[in-house]
C-alpha positions in Angstrom: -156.3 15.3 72.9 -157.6 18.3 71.0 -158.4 17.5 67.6 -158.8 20.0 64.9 -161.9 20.6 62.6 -162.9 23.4 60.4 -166.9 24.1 58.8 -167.5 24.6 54.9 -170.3 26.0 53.5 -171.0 23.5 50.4 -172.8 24.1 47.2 -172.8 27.9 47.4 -170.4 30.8 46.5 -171.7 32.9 49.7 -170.3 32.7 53.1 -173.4 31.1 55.5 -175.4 30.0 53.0 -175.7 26.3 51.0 -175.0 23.2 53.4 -172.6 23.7 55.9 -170.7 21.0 56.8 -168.5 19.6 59.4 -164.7 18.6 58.7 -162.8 16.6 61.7 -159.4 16.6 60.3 -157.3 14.6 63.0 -160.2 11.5 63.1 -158.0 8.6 63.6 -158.8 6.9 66.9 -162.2 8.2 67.5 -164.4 5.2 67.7 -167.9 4.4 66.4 -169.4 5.8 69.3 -167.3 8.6 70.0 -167.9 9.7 66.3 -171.8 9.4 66.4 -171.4 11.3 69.3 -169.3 14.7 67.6 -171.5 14.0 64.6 -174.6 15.0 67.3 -172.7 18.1 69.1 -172.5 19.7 65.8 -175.8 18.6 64.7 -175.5 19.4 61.0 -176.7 17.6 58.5 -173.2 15.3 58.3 -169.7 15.3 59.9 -167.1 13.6 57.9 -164.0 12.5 60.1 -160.5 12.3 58.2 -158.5 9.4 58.6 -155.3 7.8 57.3 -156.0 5.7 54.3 -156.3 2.3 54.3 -154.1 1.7 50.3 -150.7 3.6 50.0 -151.8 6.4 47.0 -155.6 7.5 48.0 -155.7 11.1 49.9 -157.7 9.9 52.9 -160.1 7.5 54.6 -163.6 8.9 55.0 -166.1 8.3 57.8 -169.3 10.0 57.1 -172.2 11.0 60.0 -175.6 12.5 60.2 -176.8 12.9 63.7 -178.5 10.1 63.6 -176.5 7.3 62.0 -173.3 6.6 59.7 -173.7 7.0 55.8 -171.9 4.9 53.2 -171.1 7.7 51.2 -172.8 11.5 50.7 -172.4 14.1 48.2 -171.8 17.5 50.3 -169.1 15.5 52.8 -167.2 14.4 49.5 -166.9 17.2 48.0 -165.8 19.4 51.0 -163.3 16.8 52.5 -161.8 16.7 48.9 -161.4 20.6 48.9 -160.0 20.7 52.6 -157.4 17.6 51.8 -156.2 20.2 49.0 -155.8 23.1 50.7 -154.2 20.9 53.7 -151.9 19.2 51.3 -151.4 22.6 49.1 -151.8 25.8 51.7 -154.0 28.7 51.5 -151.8 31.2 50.0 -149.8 29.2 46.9 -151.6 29.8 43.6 -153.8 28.2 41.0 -153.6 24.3 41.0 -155.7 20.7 39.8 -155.3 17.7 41.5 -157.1 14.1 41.8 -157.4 12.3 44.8 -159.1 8.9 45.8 -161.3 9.0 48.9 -162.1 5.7 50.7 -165.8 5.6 51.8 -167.6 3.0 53.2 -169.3 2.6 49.8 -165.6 2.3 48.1 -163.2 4.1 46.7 -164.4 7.7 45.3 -162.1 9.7 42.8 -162.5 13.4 43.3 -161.4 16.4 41.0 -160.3 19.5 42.6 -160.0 22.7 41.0 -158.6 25.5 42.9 -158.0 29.1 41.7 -156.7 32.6 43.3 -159.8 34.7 44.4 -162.7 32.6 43.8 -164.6 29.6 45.8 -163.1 26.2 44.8 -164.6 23.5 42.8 -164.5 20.0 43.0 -166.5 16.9 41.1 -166.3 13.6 41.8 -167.5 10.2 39.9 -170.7 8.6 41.0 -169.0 5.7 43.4 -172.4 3.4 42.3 -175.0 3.5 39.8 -178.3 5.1 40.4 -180.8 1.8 40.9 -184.7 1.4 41.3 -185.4 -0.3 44.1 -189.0 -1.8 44.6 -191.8 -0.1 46.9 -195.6 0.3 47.0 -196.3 4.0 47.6 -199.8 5.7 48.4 -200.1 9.2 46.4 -202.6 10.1 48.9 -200.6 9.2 52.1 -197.7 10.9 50.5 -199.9 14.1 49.9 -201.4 13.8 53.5 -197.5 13.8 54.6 -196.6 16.8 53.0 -200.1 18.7 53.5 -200.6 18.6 49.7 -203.3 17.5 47.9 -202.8 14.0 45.4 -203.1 16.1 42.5 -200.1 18.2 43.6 -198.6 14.9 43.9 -196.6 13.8 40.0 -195.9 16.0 36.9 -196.1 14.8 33.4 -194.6 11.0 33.2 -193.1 12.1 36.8 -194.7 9.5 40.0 -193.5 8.8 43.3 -190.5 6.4 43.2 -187.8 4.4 45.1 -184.1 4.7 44.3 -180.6 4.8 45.5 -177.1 5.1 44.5 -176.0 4.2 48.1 -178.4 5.9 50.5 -182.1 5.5 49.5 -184.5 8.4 48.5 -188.2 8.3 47.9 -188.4 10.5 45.0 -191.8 12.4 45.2 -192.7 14.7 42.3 -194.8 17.7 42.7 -196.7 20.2 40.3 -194.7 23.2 40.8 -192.9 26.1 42.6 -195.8 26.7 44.5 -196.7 23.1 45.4 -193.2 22.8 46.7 -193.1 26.1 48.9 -195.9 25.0 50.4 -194.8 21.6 52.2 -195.6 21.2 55.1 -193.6 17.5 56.4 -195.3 15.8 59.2 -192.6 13.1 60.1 -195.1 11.0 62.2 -196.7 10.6 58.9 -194.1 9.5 56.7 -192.6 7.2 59.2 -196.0 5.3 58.4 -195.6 5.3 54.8 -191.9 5.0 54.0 -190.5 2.1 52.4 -187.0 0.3 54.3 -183.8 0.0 52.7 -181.0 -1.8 54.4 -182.4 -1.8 57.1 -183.3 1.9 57.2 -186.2 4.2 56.9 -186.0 6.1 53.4 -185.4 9.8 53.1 -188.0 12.1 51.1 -186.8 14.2 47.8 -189.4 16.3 46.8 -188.8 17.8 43.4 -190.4 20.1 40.3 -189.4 21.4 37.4 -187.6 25.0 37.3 -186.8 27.0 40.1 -186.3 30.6 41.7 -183.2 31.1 40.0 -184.3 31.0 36.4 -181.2 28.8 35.5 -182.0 26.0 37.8 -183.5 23.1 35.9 -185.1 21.4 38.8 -185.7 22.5 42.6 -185.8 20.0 45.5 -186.1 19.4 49.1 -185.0 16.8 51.2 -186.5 15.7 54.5 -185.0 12.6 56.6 -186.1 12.1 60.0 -184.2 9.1 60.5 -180.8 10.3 60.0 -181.9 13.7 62.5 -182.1 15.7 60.0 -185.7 17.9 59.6 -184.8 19.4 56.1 -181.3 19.8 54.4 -179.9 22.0 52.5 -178.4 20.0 49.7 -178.1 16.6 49.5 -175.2 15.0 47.2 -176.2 11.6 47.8 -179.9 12.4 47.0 -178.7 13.8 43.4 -177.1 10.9 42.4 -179.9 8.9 43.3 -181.9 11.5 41.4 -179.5 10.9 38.1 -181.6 7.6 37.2 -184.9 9.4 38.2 -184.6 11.9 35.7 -183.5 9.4 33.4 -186.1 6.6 33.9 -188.7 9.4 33.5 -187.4 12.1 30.9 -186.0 9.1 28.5 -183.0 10.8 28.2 -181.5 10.4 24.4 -177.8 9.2 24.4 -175.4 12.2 24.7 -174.4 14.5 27.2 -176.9 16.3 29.8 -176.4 19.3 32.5 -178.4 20.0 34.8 -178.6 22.6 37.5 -180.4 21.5 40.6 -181.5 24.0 42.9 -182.0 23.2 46.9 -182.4 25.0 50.3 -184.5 28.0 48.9 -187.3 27.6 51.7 -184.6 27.3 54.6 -182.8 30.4 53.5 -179.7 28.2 52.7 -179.9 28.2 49.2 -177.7 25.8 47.8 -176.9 24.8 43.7 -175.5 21.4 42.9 -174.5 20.5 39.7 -175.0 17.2 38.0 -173.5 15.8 34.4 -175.1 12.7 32.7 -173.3 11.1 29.8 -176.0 8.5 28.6 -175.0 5.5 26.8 -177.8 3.5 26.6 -177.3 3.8 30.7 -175.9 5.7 33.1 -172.6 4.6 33.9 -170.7 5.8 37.2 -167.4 5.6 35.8 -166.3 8.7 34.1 -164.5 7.1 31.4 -168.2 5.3 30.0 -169.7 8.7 30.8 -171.6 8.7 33.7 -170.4 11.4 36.2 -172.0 13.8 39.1 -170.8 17.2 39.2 -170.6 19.1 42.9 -169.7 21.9 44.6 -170.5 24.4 41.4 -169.1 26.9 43.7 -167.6 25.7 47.5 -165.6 26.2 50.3 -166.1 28.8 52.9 -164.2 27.9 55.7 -166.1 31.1 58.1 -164.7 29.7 61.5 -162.2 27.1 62.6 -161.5 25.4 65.8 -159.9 22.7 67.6 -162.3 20.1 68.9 -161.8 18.3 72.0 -162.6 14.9 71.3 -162.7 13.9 75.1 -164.8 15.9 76.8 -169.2 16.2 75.4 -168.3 20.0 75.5 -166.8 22.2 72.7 -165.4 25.7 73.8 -167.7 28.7 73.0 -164.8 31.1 72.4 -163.8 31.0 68.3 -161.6 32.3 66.4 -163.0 34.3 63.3 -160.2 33.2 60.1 -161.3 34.9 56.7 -160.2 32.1 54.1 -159.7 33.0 50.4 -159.7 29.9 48.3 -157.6 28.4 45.5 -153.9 28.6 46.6 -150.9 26.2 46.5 -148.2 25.7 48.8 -147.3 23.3 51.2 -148.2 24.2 54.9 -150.2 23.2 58.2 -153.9 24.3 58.6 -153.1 25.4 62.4 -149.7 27.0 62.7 -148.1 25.4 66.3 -147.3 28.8 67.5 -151.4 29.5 67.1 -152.1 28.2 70.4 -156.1 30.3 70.1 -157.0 27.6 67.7 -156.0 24.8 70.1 -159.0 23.9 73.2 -157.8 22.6 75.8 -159.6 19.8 77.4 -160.3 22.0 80.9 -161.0 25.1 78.9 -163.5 23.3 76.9 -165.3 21.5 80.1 -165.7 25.2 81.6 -167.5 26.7 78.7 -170.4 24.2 78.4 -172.3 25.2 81.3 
């Protein structure tokens, strides 16, 4: 069975640049196994696999991959799945349009916006599914320099310290000095699979962050580096910024009100990547929207630059692809693969030949 699937470029208005990200659109029946297995062929940060929903009225259910393991729930997925559903439910050619959709994760339901418009990349949002939490953990400065070939005073900024938190997926959060601090990482993963706290089970993934960034509007600028899910460095992590929401307010003491920031990410890898993220503070950061906690995505998204049918059967993809310019923000209702397409479509042989 050929299955089809389609990559986004995420958190960027530029075609091959912010995360790019893997979208299997015909995911039901795939098992555990098989899924971990497609998540590893692509070998990009995640793969999120579409499938029916489980409650009548939510868009789809979501199964989220890195190479090395499932998620709970992840930022870049989210927001491209929600932006694919639309322009799968709405076609590419129709006009301006807004929708909201529910998307089951493992973490829960997720309610997404989507705004789509004639011309330009869209844009979607979504509500923080769970609350940015502290968890506990002892962490060395100096073996968290020594991992990053930094010294401990490049390590913390201001009331800013190496912490532990996670709104879903864990992050170490490791403040340092500045621009130049942060170009210079250098991650030895041997190293920080010594020091790294657990979390469910899991080694913690590292989000190094500073103040400002290379584009002058960017309030923050981060990396991310998790050897346990298979990824060396990625470039831009959704799940990671809404961890990062309570960091930023544990240690900035934010004032009740309403606070944007723009989060830069993927600068060193030449993926440069900006995410957006919205706190409403109350006292606390809520993750409902309606008490005023929320996590703005995908400023600018969706560049579909190739698509192609997967072949869900065979450990080989076909090397042959169809180039298909997509221009975002339409309306009306039609298939993402015409049937009379039959380029898009890899058949099972066809793909066995190619992988040699």
């Amino acid at each position: 069975m050929a299955r089809r699937y389609a990559i986004y470029d995420v958190f960027t208005d530029r075609g091959l640049e912010g995360n790019p990200l893997a979208v299997v659109f015909d995911g039901d029946g795939l098992d555990d196994a098989r899924m971990q297995a497609i998540a590893g062929e692509f070998n990009l940060s995640e793969t999120v696999f579409i499938r029916t929903p489980d409650r009548t009225g939510h868009a789809a259910r979501l199964r989220i991959f890195t190479p090395g393991y499932e998620l709970p729930f992840a930022g870049h997925p989210t927001v491209g799945a929600a932006v694919a559903l639309a322009e799968a439910a709405h076609g590419i050619d129709g006009g301006d349009f807004d929708l909201v959709q529910v998307l089951e994760e493992n973490i829960g339901p997720v309610r997404c916006a989507v705004r789509m418009r004639s011309g330009q990349a869209s844009f979607a949002e979504f509500d923080l599914p769970r609350k940015s939490a502290r968890l506990e953990a002892k962490l060395d400065r100096e073996a968290i320099a020594d991992a990053f070939s930094l010294s401990p005073s490049q390590i913390g900024f201001e009331d800013h310290v190496p912490s532990f938190w996670s709104a879903g997926v864990p992050f170490v959060m490791i403040p340092v000095h500045d621009l130049a601090a942060a170009a210079t990482v250098d991650f030895d993963a041997a190293l920080w699979e010594k020091l790294a706290p657990m979390a469910d089970g899991r080694l913690a993934a590292a989000y190094v962050y500073c103040r400002g960034g290379v584009n002058h509007m960017a309030r923050f600028h981060t990396r991310m580096f998790a050897p346990a899910m298979g990824i060396v460095e990625d470039p831009a992590t959704g799940g990671a910024l809404a961890a990062f929401s309570g960091t930023i307010h544990h240690f900035d003491k934010l004032l009740d009100g309403h606070h944007a920031f723009l989060v830069e990410q993927g600068v060193e890898m030449g993926r440069p990547s900006l995410l957006h993220l919205h706190l409403d503070v109350a006292g606390a950061i809520s993750p409902r929207r309606a008490l005023a906690g929320r996590r703005r995505a995908l400023p600018p998204v969706n560049f579909i630059f190739e698509k192609q049918a997967l072949n869900a059967h065979s450990p080989l993809f076909s090397k042959s692809r169809k180039k298909i310019a997509f221009r975002t923000g339409q309306a009306g209702r039609r298939p993402l693969y015409a049937p009379s397409d039959r380029s898009n479509v890899v058949p099972e042989a066809a793909a066995r030949r190619s992988g040699g």
